[in-house]
N, CA, C and O of each residue as an XYZ file, in Angstrom:
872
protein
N     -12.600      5.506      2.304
C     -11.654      6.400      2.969
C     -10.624      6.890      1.948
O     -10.275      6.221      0.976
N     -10.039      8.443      2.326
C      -9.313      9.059      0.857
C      -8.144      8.663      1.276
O      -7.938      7.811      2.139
N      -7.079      9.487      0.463
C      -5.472      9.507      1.494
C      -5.899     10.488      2.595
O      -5.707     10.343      3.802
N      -6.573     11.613      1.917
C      -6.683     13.232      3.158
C      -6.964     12.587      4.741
O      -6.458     12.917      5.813
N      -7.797     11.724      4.481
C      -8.420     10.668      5.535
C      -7.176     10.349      6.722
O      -7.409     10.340      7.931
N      -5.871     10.102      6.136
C      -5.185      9.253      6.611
C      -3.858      9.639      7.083
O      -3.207      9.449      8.111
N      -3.610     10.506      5.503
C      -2.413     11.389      5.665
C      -1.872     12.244      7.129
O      -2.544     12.729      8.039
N      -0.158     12.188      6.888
C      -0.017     13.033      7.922
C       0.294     14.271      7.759
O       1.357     14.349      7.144
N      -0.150     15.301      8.030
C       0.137     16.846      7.711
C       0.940     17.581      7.606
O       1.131     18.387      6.695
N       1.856     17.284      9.077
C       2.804     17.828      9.030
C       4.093     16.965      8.986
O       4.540     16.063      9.695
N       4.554     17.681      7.741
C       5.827     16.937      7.035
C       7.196     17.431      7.242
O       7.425     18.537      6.753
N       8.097     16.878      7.828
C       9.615     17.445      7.505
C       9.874     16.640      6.028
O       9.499     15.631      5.431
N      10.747     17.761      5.873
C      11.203     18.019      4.294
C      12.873     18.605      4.698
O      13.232     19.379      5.586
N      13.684     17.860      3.618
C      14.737     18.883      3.270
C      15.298     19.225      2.570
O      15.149     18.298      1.774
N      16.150     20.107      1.933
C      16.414     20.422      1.063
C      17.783     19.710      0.255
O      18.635     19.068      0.868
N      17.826     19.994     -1.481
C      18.432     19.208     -2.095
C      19.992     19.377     -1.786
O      20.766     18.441     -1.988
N      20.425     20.622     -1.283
C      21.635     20.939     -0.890
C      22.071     20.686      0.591
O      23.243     20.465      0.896
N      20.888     20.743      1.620
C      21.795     19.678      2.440
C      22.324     18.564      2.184
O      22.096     18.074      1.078
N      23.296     17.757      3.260
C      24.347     17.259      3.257
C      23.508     15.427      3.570
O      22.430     15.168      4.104
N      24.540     14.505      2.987
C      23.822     13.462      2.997
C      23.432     13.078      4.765
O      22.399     12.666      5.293
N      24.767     13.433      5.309
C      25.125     13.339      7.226
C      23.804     13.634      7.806
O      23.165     13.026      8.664
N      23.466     15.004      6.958
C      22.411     15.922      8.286
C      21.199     15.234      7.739
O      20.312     14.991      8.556
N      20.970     14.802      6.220
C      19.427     14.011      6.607
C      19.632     12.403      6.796
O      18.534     11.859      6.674
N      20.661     11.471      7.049
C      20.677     10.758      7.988
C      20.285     10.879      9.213
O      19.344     10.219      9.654
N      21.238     12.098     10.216
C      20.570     12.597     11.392
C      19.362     12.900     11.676
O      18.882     12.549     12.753
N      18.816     13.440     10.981
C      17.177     14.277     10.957
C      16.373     12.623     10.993
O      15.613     12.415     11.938
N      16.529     11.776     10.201
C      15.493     10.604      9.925
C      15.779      9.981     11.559
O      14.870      9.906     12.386
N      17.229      9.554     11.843
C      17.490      9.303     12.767
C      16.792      9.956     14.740
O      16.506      9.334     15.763
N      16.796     11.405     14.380
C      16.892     11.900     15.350
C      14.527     11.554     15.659
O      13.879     11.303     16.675
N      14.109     11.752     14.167
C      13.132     12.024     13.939
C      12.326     10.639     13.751
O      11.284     10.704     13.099
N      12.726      9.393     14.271
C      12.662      8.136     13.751
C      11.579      7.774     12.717
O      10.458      7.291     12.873
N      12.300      8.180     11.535
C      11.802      8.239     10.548
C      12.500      7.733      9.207
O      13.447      8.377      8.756
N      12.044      6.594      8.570
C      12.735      6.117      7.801
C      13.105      7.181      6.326
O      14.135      7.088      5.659
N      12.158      7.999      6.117
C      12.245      8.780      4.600
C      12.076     10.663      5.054
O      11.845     11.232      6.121
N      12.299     11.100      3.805
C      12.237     12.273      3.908
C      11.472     13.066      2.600
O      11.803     12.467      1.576
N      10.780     13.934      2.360
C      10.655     14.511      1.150
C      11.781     15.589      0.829
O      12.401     16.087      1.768
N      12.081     15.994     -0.619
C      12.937     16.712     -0.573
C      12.584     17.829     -1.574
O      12.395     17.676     -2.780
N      12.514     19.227     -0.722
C      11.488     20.297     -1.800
C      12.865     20.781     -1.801
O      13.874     20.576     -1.125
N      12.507     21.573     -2.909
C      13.129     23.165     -3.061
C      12.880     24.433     -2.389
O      12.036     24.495     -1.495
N      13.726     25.707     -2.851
C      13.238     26.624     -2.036
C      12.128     27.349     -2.370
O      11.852     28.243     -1.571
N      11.199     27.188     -3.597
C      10.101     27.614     -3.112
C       9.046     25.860     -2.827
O       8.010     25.627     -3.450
N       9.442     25.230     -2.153
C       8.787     24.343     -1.712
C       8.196     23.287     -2.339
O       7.201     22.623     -2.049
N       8.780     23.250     -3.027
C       8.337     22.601     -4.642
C       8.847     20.920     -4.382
O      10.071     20.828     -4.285
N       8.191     19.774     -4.273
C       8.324     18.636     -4.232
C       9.805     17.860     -5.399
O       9.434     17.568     -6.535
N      10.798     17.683     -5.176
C      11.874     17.287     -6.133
C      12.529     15.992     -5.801
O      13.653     15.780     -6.254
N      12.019     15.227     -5.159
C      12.880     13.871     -5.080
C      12.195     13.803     -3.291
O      11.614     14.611     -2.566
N      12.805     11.926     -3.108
C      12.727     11.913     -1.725
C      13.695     11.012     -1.755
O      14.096     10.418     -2.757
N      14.403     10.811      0.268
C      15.244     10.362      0.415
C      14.833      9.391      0.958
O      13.876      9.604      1.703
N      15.379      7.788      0.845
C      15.001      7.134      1.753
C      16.152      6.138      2.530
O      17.292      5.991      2.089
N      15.799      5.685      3.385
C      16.923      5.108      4.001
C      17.590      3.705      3.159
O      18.490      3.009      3.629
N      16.883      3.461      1.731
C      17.060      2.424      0.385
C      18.212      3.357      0.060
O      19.300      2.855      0.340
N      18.269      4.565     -0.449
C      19.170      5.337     -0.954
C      20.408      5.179     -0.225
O      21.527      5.348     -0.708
N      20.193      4.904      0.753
C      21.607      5.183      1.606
C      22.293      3.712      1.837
O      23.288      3.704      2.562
N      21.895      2.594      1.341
C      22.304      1.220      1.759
C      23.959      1.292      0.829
O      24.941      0.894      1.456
N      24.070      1.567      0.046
C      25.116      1.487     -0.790
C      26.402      3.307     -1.087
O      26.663      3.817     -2.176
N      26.851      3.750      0.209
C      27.219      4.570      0.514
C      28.669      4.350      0.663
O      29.026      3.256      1.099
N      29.704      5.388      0.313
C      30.896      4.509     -0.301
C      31.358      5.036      1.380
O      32.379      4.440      1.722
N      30.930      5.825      2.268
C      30.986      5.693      3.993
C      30.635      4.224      4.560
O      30.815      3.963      5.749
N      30.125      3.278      3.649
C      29.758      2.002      4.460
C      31.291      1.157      3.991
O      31.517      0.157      4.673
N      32.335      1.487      2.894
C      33.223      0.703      2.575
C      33.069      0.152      1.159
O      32.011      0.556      0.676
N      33.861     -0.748      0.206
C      34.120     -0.806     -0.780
C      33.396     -1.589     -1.047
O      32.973     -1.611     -2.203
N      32.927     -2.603     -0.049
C      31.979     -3.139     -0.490
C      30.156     -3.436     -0.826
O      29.349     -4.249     -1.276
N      30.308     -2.119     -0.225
C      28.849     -1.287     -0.724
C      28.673     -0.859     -2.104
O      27.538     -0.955     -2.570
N      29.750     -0.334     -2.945
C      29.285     -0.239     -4.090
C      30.344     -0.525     -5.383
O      31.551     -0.449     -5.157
N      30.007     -0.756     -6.333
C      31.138     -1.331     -7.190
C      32.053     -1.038     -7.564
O      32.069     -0.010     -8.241
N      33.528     -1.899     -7.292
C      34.722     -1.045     -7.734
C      35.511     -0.655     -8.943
O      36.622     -0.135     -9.049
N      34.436     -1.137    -10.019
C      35.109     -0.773    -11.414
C      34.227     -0.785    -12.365
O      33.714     -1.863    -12.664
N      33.886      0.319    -12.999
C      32.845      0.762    -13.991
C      32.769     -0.510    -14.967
O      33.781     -0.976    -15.490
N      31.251     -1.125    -15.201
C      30.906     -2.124    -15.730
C      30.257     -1.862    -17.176
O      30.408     -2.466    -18.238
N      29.525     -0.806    -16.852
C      28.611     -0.312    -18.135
C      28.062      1.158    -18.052
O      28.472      1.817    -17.097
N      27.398      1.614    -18.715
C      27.318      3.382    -18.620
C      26.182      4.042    -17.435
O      25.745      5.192    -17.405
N      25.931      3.098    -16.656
C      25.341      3.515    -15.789
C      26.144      3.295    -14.294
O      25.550      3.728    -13.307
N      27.197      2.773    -14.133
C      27.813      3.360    -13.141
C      28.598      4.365    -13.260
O      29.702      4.073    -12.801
N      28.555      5.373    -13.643
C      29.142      6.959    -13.342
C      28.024      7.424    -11.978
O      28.170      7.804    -10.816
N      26.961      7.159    -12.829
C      25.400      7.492    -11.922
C      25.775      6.646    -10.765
O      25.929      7.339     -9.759
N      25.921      5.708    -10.619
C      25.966      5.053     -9.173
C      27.059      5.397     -8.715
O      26.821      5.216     -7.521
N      28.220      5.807     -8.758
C      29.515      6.006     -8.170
C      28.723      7.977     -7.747
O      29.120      8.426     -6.671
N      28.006      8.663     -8.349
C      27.516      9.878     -7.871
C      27.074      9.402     -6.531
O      27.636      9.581     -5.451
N      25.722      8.622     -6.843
C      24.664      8.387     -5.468
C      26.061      7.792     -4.483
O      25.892      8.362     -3.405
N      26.911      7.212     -4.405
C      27.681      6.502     -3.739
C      28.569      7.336     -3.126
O      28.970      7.157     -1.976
N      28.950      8.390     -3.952
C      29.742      9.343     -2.833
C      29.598     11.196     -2.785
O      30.200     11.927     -1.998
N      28.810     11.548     -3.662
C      28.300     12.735     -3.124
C      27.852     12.972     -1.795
O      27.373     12.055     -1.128
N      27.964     14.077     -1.378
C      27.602     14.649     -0.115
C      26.015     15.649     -0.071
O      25.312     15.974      0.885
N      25.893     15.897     -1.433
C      24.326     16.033     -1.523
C      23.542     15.690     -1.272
O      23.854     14.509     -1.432
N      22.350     15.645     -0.869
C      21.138     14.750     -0.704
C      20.404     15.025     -2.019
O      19.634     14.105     -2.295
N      20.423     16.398     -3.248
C      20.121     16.454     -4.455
C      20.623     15.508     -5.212
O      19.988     15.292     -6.244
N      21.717     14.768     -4.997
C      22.733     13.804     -6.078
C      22.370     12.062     -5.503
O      22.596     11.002     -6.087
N      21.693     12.334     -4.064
C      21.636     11.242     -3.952
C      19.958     10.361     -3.735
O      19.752      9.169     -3.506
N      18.971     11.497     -3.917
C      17.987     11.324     -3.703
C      16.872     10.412     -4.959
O      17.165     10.442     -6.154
N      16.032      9.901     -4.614
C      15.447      9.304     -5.892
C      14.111      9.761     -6.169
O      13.135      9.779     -5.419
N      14.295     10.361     -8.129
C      13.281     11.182     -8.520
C      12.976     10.107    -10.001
O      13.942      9.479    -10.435
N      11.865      9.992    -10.567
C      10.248     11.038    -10.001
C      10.210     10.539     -8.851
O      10.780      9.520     -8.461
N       9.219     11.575     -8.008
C       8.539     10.570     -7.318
C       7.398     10.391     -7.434
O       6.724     11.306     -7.908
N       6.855      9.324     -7.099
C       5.566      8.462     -6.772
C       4.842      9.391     -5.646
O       5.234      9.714     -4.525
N       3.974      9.618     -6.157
C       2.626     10.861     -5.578
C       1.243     10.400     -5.702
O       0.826      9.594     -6.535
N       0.376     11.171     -4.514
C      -0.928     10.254     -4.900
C      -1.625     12.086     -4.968
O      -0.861     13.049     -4.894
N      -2.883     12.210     -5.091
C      -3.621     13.297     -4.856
C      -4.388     13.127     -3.779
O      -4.548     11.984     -3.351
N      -5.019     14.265     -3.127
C      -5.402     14.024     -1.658
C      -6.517     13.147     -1.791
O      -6.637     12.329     -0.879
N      -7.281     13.120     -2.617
C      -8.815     12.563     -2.934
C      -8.756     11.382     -3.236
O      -9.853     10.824     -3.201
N      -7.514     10.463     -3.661
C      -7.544      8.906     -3.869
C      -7.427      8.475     -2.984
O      -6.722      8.713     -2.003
N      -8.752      7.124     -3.444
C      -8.566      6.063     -2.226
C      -7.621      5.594     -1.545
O      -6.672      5.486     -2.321
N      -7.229      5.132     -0.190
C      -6.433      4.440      0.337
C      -6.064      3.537      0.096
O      -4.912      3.221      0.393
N      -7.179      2.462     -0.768
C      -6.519      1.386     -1.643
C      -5.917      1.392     -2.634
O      -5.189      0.461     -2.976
N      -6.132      2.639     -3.418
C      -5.279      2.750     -4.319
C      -3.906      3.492     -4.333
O      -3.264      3.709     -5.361
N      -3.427      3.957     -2.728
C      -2.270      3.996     -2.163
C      -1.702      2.825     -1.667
O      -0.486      2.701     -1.812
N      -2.509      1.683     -0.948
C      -1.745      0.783     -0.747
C      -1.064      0.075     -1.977
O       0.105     -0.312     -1.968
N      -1.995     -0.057     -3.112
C      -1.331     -1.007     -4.322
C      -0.272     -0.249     -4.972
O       0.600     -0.903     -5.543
N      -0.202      1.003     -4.980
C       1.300      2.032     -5.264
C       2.396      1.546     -4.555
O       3.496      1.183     -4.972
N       1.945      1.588     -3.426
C       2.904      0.857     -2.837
C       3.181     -0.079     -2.954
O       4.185     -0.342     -3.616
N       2.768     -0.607     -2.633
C       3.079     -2.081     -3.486
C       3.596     -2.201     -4.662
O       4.822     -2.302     -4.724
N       3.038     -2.215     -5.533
C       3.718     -2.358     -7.006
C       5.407     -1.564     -7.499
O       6.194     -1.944     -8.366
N       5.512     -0.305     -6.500
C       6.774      0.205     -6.702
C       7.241     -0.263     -5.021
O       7.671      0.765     -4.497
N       7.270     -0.822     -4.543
C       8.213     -1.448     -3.147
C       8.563     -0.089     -2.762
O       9.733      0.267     -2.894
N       7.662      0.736     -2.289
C       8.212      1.888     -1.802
C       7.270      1.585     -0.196
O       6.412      0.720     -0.023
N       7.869      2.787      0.999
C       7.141      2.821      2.388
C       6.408      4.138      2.478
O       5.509      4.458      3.256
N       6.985      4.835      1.515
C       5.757      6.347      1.922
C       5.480      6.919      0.526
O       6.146      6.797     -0.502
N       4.338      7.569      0.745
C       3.850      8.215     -0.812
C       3.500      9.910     -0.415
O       2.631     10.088      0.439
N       4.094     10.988     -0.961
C       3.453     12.331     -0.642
C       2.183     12.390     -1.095
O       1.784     11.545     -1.897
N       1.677     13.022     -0.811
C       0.500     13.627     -0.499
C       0.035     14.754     -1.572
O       0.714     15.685     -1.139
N      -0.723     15.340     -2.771
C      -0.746     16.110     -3.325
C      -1.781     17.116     -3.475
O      -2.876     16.555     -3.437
N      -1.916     18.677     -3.668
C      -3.149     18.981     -3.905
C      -2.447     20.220     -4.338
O      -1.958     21.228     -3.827
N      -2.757     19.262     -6.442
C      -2.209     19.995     -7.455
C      -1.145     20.000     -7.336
O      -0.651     18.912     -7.041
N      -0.119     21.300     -7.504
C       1.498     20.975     -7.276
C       2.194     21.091     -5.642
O       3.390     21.006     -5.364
N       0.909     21.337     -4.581
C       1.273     21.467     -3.627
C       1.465     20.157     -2.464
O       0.606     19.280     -2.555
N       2.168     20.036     -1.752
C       2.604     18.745     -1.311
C       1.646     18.861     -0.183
O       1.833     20.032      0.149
N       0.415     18.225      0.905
C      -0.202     18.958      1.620
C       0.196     17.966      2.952
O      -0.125     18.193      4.118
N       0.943     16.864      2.479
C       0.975     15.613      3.704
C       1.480     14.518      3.221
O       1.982     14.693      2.111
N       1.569     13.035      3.780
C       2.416     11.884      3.531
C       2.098     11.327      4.165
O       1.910     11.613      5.347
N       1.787      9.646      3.300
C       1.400      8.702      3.926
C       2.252      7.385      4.241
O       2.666      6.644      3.350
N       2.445      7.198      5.455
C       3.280      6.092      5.513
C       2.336      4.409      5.486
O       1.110      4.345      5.390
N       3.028      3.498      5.568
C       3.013      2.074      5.595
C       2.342      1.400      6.906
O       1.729      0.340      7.029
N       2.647      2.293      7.732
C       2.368      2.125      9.140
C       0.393      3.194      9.763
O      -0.368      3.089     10.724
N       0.453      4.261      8.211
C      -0.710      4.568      8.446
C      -1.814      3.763      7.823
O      -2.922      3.586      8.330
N      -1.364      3.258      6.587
C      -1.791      2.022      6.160
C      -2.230      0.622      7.248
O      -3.318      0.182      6.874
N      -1.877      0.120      8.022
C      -1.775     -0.561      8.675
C      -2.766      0.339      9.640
O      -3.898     -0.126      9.505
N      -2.775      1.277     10.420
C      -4.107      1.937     11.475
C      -5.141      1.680     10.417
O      -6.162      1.077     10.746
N      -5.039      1.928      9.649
C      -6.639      2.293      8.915
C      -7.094      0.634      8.328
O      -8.065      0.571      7.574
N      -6.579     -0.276      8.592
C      -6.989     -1.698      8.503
C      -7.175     -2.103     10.009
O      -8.021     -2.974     10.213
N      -6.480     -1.577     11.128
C      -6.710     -1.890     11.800
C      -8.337     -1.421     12.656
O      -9.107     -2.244     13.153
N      -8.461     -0.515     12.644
C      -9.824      0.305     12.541
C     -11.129     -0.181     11.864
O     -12.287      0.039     12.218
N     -10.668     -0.901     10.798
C     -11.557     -1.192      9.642
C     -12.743     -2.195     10.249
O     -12.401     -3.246     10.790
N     -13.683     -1.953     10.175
C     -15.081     -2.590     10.654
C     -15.726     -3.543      9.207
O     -15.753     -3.276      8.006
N     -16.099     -4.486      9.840
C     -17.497     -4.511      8.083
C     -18.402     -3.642      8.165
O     -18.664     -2.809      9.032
N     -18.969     -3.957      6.971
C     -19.905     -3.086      6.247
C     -21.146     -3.354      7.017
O     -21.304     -4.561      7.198
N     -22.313     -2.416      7.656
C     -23.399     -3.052      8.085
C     -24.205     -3.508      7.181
O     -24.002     -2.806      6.190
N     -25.148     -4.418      6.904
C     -25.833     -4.505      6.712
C     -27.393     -4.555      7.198
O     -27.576     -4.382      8.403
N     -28.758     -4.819      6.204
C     -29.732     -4.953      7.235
C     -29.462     -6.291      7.890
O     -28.602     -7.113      7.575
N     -30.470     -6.360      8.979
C     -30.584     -7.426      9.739
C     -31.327     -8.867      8.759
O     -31.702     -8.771      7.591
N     -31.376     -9.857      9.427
C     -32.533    -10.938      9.151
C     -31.574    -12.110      8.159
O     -30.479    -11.766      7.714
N     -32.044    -13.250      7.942
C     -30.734    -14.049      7.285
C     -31.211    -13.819      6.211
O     -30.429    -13.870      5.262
N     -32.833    -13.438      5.899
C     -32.542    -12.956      3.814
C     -31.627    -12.054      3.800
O     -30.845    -11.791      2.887
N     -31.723    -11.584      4.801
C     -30.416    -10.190      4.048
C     -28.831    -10.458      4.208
O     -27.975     -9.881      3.537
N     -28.672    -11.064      4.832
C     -27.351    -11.684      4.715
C     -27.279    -12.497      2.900
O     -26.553    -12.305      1.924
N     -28.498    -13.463      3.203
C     -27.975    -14.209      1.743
C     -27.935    -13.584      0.992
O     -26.957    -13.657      0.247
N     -29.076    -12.498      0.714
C     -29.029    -11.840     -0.686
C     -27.447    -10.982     -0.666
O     -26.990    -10.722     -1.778
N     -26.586    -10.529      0.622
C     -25.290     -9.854      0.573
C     -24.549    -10.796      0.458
O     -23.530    -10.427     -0.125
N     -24.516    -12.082      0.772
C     -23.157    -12.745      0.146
C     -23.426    -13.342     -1.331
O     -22.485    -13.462     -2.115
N     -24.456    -13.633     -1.607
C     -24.494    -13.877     -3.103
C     -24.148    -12.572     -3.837
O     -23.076    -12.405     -4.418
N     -24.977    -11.799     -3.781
C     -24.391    -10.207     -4.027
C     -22.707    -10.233     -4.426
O     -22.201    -10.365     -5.540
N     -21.983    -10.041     -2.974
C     -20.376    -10.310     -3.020
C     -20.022    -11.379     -3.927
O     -19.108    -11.103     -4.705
N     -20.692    -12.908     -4.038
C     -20.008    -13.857     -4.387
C     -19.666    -13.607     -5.969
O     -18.706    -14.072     -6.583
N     -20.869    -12.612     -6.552
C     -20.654    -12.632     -7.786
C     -20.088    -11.094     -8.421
O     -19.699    -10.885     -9.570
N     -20.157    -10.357     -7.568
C     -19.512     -8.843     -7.695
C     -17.858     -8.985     -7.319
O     -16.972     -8.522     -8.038
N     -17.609     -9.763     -5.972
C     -16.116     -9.510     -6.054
C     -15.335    -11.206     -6.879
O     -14.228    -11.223     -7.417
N     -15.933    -11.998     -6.800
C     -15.292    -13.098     -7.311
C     -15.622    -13.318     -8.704
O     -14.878    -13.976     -9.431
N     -16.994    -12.657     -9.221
C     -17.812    -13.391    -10.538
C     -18.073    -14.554    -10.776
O     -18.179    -15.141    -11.853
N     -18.189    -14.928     -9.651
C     -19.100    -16.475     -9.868
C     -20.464    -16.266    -10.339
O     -21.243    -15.341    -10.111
N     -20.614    -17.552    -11.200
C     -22.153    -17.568    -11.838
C     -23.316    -17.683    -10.816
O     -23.520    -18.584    -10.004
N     -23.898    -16.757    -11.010
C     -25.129    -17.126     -9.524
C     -25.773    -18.737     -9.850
O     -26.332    -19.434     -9.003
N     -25.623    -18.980    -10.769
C     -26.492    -20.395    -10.618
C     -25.976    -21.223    -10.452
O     -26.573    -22.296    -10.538
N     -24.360    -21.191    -10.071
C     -23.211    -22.151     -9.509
C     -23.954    -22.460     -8.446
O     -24.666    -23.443     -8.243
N     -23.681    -21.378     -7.683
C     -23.554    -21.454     -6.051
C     -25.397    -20.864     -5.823
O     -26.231    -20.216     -6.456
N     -25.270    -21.651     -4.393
C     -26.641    -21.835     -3.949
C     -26.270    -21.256     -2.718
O     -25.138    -21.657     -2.449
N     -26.742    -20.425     -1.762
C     -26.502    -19.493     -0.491
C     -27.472    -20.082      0.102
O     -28.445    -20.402     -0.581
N     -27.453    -20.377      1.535
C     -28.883    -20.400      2.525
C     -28.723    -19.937      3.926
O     -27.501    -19.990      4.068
N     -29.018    -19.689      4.585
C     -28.822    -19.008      6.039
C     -29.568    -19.196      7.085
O     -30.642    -18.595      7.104
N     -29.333    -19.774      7.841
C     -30.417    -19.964      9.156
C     -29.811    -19.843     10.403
O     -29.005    -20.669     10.831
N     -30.211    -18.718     11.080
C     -29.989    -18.212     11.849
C     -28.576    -17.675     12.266
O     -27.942    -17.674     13.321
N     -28.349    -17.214     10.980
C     -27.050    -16.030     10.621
C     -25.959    -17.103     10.797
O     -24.928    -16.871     11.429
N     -26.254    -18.417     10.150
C     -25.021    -19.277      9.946
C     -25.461    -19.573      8.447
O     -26.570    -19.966      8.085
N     -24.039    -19.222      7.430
C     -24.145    -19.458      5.938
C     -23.582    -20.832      5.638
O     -22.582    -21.464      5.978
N     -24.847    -21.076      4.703
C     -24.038    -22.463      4.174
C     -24.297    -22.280      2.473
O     -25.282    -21.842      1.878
N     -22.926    -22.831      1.931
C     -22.107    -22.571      0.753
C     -22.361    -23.582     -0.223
O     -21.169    -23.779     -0.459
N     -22.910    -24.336     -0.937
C     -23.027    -25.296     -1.897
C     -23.097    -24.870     -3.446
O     -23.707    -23.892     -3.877
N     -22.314    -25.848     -4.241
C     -22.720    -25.706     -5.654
C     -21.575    -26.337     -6.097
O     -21.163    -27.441     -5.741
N     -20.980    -25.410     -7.062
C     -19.739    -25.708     -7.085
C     -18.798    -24.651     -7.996
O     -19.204    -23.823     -8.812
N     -17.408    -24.941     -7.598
C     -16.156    -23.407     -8.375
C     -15.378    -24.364     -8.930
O     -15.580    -25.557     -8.704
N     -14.390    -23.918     -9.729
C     -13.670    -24.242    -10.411
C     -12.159    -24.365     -9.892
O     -11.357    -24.964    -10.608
N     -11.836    -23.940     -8.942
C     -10.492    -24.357     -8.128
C     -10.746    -24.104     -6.504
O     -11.692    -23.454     -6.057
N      -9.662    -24.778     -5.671
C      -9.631    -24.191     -4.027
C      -9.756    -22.856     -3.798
O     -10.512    -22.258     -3.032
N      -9.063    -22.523     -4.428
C      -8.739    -20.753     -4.512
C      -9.896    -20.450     -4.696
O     -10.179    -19.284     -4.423
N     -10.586    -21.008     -5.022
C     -12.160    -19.834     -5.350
C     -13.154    -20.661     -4.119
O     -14.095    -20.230     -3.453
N     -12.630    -21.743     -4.144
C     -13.680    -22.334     -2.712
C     -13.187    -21.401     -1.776
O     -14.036    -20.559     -1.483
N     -12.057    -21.260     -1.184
C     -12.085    -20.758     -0.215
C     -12.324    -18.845     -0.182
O     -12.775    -18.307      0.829
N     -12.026    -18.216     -1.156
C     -12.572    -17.008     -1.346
C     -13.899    -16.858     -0.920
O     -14.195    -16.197      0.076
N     -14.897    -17.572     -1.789
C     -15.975    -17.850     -1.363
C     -16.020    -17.773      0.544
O     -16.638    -16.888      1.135
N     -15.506    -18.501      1.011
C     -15.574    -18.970      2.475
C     -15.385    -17.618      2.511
O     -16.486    -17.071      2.453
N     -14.266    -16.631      2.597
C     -13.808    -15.158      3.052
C     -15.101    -14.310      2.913
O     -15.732    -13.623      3.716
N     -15.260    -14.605      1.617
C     -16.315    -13.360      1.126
C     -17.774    -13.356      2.506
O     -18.154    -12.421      3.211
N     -18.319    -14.945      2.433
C     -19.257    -15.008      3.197
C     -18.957    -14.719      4.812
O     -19.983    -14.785      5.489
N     -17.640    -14.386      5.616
C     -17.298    -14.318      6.904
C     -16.991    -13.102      7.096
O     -16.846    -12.643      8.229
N     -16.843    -12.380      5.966
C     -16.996    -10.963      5.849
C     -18.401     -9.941      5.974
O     -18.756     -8.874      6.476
N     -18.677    -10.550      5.527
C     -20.476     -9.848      5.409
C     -21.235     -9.886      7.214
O     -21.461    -11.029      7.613
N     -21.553     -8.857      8.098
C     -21.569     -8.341      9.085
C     -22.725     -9.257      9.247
O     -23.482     -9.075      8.294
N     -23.268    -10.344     10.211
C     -24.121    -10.891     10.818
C     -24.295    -12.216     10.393
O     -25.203    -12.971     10.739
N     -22.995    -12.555      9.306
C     -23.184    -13.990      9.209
C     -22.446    -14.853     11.166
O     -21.515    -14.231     11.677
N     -22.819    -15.749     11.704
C     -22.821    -16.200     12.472
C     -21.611    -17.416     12.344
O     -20.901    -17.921     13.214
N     -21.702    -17.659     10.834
C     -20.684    -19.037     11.042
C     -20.822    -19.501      8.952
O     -21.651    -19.256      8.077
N     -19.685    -20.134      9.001
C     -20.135    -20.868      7.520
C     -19.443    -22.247      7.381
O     -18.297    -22.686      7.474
N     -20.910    -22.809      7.065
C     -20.639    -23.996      6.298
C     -20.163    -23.936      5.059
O     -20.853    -23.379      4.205
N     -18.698    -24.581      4.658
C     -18.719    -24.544      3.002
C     -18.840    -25.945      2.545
O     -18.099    -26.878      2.854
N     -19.860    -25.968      1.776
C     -20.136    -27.304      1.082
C     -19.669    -27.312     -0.494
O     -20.004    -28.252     -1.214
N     -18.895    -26.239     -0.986
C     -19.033    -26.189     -2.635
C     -17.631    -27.003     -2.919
O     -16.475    -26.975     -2.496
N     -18.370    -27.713     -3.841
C     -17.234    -28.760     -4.244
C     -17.078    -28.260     -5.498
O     -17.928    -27.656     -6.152
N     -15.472    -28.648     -5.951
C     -14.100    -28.424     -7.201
C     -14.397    -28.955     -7.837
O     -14.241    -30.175     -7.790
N     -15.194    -28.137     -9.116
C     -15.091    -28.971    -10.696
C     -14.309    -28.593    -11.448
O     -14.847    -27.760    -12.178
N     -12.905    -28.799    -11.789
C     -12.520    -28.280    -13.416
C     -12.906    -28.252    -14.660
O     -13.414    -29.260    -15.149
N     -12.731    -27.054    -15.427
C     -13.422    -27.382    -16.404
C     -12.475    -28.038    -17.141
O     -12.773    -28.534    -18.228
């Protein structure tokens, strides 16, 4: 599945010269935690998020610091009391293209602690994906079919065991009878015993699993 897959289309956006008030209101009115923020020819330039706004010198003195420490609070005393949403917004931003995977939107996210990512196709912004669309599209998420019969199960979790974990096939020994897997050999920590267990309860027609693989360190 892409982002296009997932994305939402239609986007409010606002601009860098409205006022910090009116895109509070708008997220508010629009229950919506973020905003993109184009220009006037529509041009993607920062986004706002409701992170930006935690330290607002409208929340009191003790939102943001009261005496220049080092050369980067000038910059924070801006975001802290401008009335811009251009002065207070946070740029680059983090963009995906319409055609990347969804997993490789979730780990963006992730890795920069952000909740929404725009949407791109080329310099045009086409949609936005939130955290919460992330979450439908796992929820939706089916296994993979496979064929029927328990060879075909074993030959798919050995398959998995050594494609997503890289275990040595001649560790582990797979057997299946009557779409219940059983697990023997042996891994090198819990963490990989029990992966193992995931990998095999994943694969569409296993029935049940035995794990028998016992912890050798090397």
């Amino acid at each position: 599945m892409l982002a296009r897959d997932i994305m939402n289309k239609k986007v409010l956006s606002i601009s860098p010269d409205h006022s910090v008030s009116h895109a509070a209101r708008t997220m508010l009115e629009n229950r919506i935690s973020g905003l993109p923020v184009c220009d006037d020819d529509g041009k993607l330039v920062g986004i706002l998020s409701e992170g930006d706004l935690l330290r607002r010198a409208e929340l009191g003195s003790a939102a943001w610091p009261s005496a220049p420490r080092d050369k980067t609070e000038p910059r924070a005393f801006t975001k802290t009391h401008s009335w811009r949403v251009g002065d207070v917004m946070t740029q680059p931003v983090v963009t995906v293209d319409e055609d990347v995977s969804i997993g490789r939107v979730g780990a963006l996210m992730a890795a920069n602690q952000i909740k929404r990512v725009p949407v791109m196709r080329a310099e045009e912004m086409v949609g936005i994906i939130c955290r919460s669309d992330i979450l439908r599209a796992i929820a939706a998420a089916v296994p993979d079919p496979i064929a029927g019969g328990d060879e075909a199960v074993r030959r798919a979790v050995l398959a998995r065991l050594c494609s997503d974990l890289g275990l040595d096939r001649g560790a582990v020994e797979v057997t299946v009878e009557n779409g219940t897997v059983s697990l023997s050999g042996q891994v090198e920590s819990e963490a990989e015993r029990e992966a193992a267990r995931v990998v095999a309860e994943t694969i569409s027609g296993a029935g049940g699993v035995r794990n028998r693989l016992r912890i050798v360190a090397n």
